[in-house]
C-alpha positions, 0 to 999 in steps of 0.5 A: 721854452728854448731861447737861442738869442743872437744880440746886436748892436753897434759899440755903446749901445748897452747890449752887453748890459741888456744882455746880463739882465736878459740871462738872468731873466731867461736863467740862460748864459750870456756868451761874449765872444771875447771872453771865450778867446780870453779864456781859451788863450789864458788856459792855453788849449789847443783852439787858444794857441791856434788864435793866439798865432793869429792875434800875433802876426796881427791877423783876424782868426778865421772863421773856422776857429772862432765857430769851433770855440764858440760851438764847444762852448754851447756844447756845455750843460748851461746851455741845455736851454739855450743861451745869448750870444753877444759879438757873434755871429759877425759873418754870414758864414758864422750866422750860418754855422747857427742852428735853430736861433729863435731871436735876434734882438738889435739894440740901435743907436746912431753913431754919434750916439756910440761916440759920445756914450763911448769916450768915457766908457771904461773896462776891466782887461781882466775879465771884460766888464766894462762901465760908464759913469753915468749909464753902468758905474762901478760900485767903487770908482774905477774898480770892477765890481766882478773881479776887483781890479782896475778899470782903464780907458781903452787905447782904441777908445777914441773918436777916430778908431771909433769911427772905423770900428762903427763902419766896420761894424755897418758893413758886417751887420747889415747882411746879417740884419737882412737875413735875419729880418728875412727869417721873421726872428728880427726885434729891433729896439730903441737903445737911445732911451734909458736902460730900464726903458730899454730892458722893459722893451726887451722883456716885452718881446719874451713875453708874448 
């Protein structure tokens, strides 16, 4: 069976984790819309460049850029069974440059919740991996275990940014929440319990 899964959730709520564990359970690729706009400005391809002009006179990319990276990404071999994106869609003209998603999993906490997993929250600026010393540590302290090099706190990491990103996040989300909920392919799950609680009620859902 093809799984096209769509992951949800707000800052903290462990969907990055849920989502290695669920590709490597489907044998599909997890894609973080981040890492495609690190890697598409590191090799400086066309797509990159014309981001990168938009990060630096500080405004958002479109739409229209952000769904072409993320459609020559699905276009690769990997995919060819299907795939789980995370960070993406965040707006209903991304959600519906989509075809055929079969699952759309929400992984909620309350925002108290997301502040207080996040201030200790750490991340690799390399290659994105990002960790916590009690929910996700790194084998090494403050050592990524992907690439090797240091984890640090990131600068938007405090209460108040956090905040703006968790109402911002609200205000995207919930559109596309009724959306898909309207479609029939909306899971929502309990991210406040532990990781393997949470993972075994995902897994649930792929077994049916």
């Amino acid at each position: 069976m093809i799984h096209r899964v769509v992951l949800f959730g707000p800052q903290g709520s462990g969907k990055g984790t849920q989502g290695e564990k669920l590709a490597e359970f489907l044998n599909i690729p997890l894609i973080v819309t981040g890492n495609i706009f690190r890697y598409n400005i590191k090799e400086k391809t066309a797509l990159g460049e014309l981001a990168q002009q938009y990060i630096n006179k500080g405004e958002l990319v479109p739409n229209e850029v952000t769904i072409r990276m993320i459609k020559e990404r699905l276009l690769n071999s990997d995919c060819a069974n299907g795939y789980i994106l995370d960070g993406f869609p965040r707006t209903l003209t991304q959600a519906e440059a989509l075809d055929n998603i079969t699952h759309v999993l929400l992984i909620d906490i309350t925002d108290d919740e997301a502040v207080r997993r996040i201030a200790d929250r750490r991340q690799c600026l390399h290659c994105g991996m990002t960790y916590h010393p009690v929910y996700k540590p790194s084998k090494q302290p403050d050592i990524c275990n992907k690439c090797g090099e240091k984890l640090v706190q990131r600068d938007d990491d405090t209460k108040e940014a956090l905040q703006r990103r968790l109402n911002l996040y609200h205000q995207e989300s919930e559109p596309l929440l009724s959306k898909y909920q309207i479609e029939n392919i909306l899971y929502r799950i309990d991210g406040s319990k532990s990781i393997p609680e949470v993972w075994e009620a995902v897994k649930k859902i792929f077994a049916k």
